[in-house]
Structure formats: structure tokens, C-alpha cells
C-alpha positions as CSV (number, residue, x, y, z in Angstrom):
1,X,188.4,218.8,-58.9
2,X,189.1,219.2,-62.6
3,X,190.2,216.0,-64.1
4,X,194.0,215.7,-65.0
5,X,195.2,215.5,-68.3
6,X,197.1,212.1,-68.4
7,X,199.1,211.6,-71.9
8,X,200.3,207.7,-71.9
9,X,202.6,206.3,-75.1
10,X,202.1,202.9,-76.5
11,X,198.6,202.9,-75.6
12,X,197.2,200.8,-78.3
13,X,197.9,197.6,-76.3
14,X,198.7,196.1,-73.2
15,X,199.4,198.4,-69.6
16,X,199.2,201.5,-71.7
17,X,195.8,200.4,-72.8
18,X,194.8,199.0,-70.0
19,X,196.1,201.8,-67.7
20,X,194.2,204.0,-70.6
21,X,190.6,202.4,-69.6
22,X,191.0,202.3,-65.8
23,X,191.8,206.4,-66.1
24,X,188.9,207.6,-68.7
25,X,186.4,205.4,-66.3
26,X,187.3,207.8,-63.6
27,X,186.6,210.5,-65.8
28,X,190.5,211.6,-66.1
29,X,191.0,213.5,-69.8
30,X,193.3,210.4,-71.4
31,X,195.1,211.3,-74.4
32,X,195.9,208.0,-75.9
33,X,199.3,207.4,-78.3
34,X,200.0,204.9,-80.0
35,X,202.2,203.9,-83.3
36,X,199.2,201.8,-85.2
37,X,196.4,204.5,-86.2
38,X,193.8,201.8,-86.6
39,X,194.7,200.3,-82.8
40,X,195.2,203.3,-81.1
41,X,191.9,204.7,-82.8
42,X,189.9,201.3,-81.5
43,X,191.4,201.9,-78.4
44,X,190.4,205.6,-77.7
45,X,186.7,205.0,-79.3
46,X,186.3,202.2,-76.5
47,X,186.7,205.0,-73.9
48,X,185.7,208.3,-75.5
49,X,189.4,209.6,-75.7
50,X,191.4,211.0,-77.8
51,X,194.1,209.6,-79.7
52,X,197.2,210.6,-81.6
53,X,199.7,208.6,-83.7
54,X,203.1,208.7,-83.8
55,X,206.4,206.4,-84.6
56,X,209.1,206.8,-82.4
57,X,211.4,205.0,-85.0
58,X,211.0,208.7,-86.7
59,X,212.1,211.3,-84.4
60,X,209.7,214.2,-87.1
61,X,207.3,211.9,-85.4
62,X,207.9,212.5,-82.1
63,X,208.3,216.4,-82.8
64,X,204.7,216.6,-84.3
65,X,203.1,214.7,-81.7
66,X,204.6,217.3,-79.2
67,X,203.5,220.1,-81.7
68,X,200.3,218.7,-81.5
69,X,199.7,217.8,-77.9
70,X,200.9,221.4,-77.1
71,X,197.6,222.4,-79.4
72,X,195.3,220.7,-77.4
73,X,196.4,220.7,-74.0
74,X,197.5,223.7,-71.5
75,X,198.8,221.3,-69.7
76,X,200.0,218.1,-68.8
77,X,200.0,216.7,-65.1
78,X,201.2,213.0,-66.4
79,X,203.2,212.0,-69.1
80,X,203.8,208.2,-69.2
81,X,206.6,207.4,-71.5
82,X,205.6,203.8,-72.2
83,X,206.4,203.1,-75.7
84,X,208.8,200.5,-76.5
85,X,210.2,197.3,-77.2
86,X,212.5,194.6,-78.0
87,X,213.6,194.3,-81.6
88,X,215.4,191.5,-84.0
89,X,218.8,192.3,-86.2
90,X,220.4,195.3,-85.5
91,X,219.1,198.1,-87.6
92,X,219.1,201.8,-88.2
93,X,216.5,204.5,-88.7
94,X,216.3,207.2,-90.8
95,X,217.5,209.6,-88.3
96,X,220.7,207.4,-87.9
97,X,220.3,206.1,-84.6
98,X,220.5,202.0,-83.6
99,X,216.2,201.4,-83.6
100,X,216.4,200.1,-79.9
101,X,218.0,203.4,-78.7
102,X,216.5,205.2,-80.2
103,X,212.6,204.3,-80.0
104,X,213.5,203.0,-76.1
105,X,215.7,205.6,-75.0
106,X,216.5,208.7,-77.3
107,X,212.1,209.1,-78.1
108,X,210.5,209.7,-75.0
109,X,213.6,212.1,-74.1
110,X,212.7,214.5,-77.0
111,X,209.3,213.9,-76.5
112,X,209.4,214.8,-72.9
113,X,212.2,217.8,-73.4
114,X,209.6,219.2,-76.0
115,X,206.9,219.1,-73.2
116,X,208.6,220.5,-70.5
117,X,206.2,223.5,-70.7
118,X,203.1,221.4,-70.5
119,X,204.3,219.6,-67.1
120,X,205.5,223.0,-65.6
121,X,202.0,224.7,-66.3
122,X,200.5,221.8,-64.2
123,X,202.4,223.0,-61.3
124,X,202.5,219.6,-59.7
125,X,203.2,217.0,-62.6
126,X,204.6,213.2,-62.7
127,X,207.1,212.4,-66.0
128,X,206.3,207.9,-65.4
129,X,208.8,206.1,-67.6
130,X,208.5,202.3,-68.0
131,X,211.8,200.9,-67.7
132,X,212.2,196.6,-67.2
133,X,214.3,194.6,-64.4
134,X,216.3,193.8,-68.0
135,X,217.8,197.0,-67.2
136,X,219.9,194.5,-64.8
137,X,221.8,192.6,-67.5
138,X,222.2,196.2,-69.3
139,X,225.6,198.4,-69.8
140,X,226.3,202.0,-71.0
141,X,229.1,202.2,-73.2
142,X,229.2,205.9,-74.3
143,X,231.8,205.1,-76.7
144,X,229.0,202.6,-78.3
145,X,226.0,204.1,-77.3
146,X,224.4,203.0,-81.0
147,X,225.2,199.2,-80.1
148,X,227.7,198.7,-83.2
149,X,229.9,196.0,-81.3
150,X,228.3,193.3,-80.3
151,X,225.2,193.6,-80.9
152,X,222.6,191.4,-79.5
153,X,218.8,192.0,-79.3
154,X,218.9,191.5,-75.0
155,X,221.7,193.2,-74.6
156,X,220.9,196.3,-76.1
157,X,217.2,196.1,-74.7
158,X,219.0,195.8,-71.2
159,X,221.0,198.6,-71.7
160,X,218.0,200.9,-73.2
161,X,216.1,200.2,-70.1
162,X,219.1,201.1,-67.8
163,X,219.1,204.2,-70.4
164,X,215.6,205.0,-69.3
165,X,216.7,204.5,-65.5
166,X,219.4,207.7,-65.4
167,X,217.2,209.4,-67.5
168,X,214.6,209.5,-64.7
169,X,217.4,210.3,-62.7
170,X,218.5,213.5,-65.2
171,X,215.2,214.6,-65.1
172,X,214.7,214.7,-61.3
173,X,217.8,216.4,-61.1
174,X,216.8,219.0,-63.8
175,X,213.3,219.3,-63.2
176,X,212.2,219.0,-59.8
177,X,212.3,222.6,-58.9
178,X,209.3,222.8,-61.6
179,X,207.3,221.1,-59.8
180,X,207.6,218.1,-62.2
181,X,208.4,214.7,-60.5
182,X,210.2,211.8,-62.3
183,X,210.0,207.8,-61.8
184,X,211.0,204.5,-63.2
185,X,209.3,201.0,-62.8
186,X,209.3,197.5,-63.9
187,X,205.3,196.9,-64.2
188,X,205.9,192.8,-64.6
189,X,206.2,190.3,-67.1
190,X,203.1,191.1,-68.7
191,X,201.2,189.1,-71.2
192,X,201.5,191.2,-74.5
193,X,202.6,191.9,-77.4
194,X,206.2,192.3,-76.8
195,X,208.7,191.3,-78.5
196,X,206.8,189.7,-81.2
197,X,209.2,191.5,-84.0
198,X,212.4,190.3,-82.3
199,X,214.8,187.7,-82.8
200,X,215.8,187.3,-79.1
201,X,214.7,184.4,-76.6
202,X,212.0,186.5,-75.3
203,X,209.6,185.6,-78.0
204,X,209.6,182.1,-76.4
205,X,208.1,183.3,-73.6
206,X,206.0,186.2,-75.2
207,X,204.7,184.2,-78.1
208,X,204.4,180.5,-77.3
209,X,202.1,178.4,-74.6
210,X,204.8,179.6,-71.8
211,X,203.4,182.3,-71.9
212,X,200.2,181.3,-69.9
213,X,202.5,179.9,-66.7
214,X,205.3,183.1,-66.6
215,X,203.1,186.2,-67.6
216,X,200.9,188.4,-65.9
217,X,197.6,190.0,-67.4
218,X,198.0,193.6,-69.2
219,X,195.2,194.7,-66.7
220,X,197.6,193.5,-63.8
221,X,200.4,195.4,-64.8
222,X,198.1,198.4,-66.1
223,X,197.3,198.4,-62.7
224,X,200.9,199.1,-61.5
225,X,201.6,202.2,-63.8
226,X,197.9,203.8,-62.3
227,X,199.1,203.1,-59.1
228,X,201.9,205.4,-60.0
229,X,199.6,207.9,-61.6
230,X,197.8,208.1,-58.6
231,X,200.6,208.3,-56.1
232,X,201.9,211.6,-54.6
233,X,205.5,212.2,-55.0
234,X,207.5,212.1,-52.1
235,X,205.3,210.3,-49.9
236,X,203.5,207.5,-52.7
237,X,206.9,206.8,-54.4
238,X,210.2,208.9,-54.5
239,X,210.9,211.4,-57.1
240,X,214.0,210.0,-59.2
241,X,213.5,206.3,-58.0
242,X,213.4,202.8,-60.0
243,X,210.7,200.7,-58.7
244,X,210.2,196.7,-59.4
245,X,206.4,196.8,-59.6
246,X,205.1,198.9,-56.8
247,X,208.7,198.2,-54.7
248,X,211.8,200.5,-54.9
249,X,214.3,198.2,-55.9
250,X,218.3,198.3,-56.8
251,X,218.8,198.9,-60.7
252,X,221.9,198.0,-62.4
253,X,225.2,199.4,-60.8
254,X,225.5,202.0,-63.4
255,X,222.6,203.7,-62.3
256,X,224.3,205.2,-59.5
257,X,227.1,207.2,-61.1
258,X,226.0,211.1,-61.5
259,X,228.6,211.5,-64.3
260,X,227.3,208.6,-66.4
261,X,223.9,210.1,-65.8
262,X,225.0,213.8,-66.8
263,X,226.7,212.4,-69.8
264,X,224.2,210.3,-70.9
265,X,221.7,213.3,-70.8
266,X,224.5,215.6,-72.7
267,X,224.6,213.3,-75.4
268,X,221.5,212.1,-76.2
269,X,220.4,216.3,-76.0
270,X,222.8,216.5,-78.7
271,X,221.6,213.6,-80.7
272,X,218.3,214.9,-80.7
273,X,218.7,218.5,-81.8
274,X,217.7,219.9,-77.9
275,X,219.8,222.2,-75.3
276,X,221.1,219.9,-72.9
């Protein structure tokens, strides 16, 4: 068999990495993405990939790295949409959107839109977002989907995470007659570098001795996203599905309603520039 063409944000550390290195050794054609050139570039030398660059804080970013993936590959049979994380003060990027929805949420939903192509010509391709049982203590306002009242670092983290939930959920609905098959998952509280630039509680964890009782290895939870890139859709794990490691597991109440999931996918088509 040829070997699949596996593209995997936030590669340049922890699961994605790690996930990265377990795929090349099996001779799978890893394209590795990542936001720090000099990481992702160490990363991809260590397992004769290649690598790309791009910050999903700038959504010109996000369109080049589909511009350029498009160049290189005929086609892609996974896309893991693992890029993310947990931030400090509330802030706004250039493009005008709250950072955590944005690079979270509004990111991989261009990035995958603009690659919709690339999954179709695989004829059988898996779209593996990493979402976070923090999606639990999330909430969807779509009057305040930019996180103006209220803001806290956790809560809008939560609700980005439940963001990434119905848009799995969107994206089985839309795409699933391509061919292209969509899933969610919590891979663990994973030893990392998360949430080393926020504000919230979860540095305590992430960044001090806890860290060694509470957390899990990268490799560990690099495991759990292969696991899903091996898997066969319908029978491995189900097509439009939130899993808690490799378990299907009950997301946040909100995840449920089709109309919040429609809406959600409306808007954020319109926020990025894309036909919803």
C-alpha cells in the first residue's frame, strides 16, 4: 500500500510530535506544522519529514499554509487539527477575533474548509480534531462568541473546546457523503507545554512539580491521536463522535443541539471569509 499523507497541526511538541514520530517510523508521508519555525524544523529533521509553519493567531497564515499544502500534496487522507491552547488576558488579533477563538476554534475551520478538496481526492479521509474534557465547563453564547463579557482564561478555553465538538459534528454532517470522516477526542492531561503563556490555574499543574503526579507523557497521549489515525470509521470509532481518550464519552449538553451546531458553523463561515 502507498503510504498516507497524514498532515498534523501543532506538531512541534507534545502528542502532535510525538504522534509525528510514531507515523514517519511506519513510513507514513508526515507533513509536520507547527507555529515555531526553529521547533517544527527540529522536529521534522528528527524523522525525515517535512515541515511547514504557520500562526493560527493570523488567519493569512492559515490561508497560505493551505495554499501551500495544496502544492505539495494531491491529497490528504488525515488532517489532525491539533493546534491550540490556553491563553492569559483577553486579547485580540489582527483579524479581530478574541485569540482563544480564534486560534482554538475559528483556525482549523478555515484550515480544514480550504482543504476540503485534498480530503475528498483521498476517497476515504479522517478530519481528527483535538478537543479537551474542559469542553465540559464550556458554553456557547452566540450573542458573545468573542468572549467580551466575562472573560476568563478557563472559561473561554472550555467553550473553544466545546466549539471544536459541534464542529466535528458540522462537518460529519456536511461531509460524510465525501467520503471524509470527522472525530473529536480528549487525548489526556498530557505533560507539555500548555498553557505556559496563560494566566489561568492550569499553569499550576502544567508548569510546577504537580505536574509529575497528574500528567501523562506526550508519547502516551501521542499514542491516543494514532490510535485514531489508524482506526476505521464506523467500526474503530464513530464518524461525528467526542471521545475521552480512546472512549466515546458525553460532551457538554450543548453539544447535542443541531441548531447551535448549524449556527455555529454559519457564523464562524462568515467570520472567516468561506461559503457556509
Amino acid at each position: 500500500m502507498d503510504p498516507r499523507t497524514v498532515v498534523i497541526t501543532g506538531a512541534s511538541d507534545g502528542i502532535g510530535a510525538a504522534a509525528a514520530r510514531e507515523l514517519a517510523a511506519r513510513g507514513e508521508r508526515v507533513v509536520v506544522v507547527g507555529r515555531s519555525p526553529e521547533k517544527t524544523a527540529e522536529v521534522a529533521r528528527g524523522i525525515g519529514a517535512e515541515h511547514l509553519t504557520a500562526d493560527f493567531a493570523r488567519l493569512d497564515d492559515v490561508r497560505a499554509l493551505a495554499d501551500e499544502l495544496a502544492a505539495r500534496v494531491d491529497r490528504i487522507d488525515v488532517l489532525v487539527n491539533n493546534a491550540g491552547g490556553i491563553f492569559g488576558r483577553r486579547t485580540v488579533t489582527a483579524d479581530g477575533h478574541e485569540t482563544t477563538f480564534q486560534v482554538n476554534h475559528l483556525a482549523p475551520f478555515l484550515l480544514t474548509h480550504l482543504l476540503r478538496d485534498r480530503l475528498r481526492a483521498a476517497g476515504r479521509a479522517s478530519v481528527i480534531t483535538t478537543s479537551s474534557v474542559a469542553n465540559r465547563f464550556g458554553r456557547i453564547d452566540l450573542d458573545d462568541l468573542e468572549n467580551e463579557r466575562g472573560y476568563s482564561p478557563n472559561q473561554a478555553y472550555g467553550s473553544s473546546k466545546l466549539a471544536n465538538i459541534l464542529f466535528t459534528r458540522g462537518l460529519h454532517a456536511r461531509a460524510h457523503d465525501d467520503g471524509v470522516a470527522a472525530v473529536a477526542f480528549h487525548p489526556g492531561t498530557v505533560a507539555t507545554n500548555f498553557a505556559s503563556a496563560s494566566t489561568s490555574w492550569f499553569r499550576l499543574i502544567y508548569r510546577t512539580p504537580l505536574r509529575r503526579l497528574v500528567l501523562t507523557t506526550a508519547e502516551e497521549g501521542g499514542s491516543h491521536l494514532t490510535w485514531f489515525v489508524d482506526g476505521t470509521p464506523g467500526t474503530t470509532w464513530e464518524p461525528g463522535a467526542y471521545y475521552e481518550l480512546r472512549r466515546l464519552a458525553a460532551p457538554n449538553p450543548q453539544a447535542a443541539d443541531d441548531g447551535l451546531v448549524d449556527e455555529l458553523w454559519r457564523r464562524s463561515a462568515a467570520m472567516v471569509g468561506v461559503p457556509a
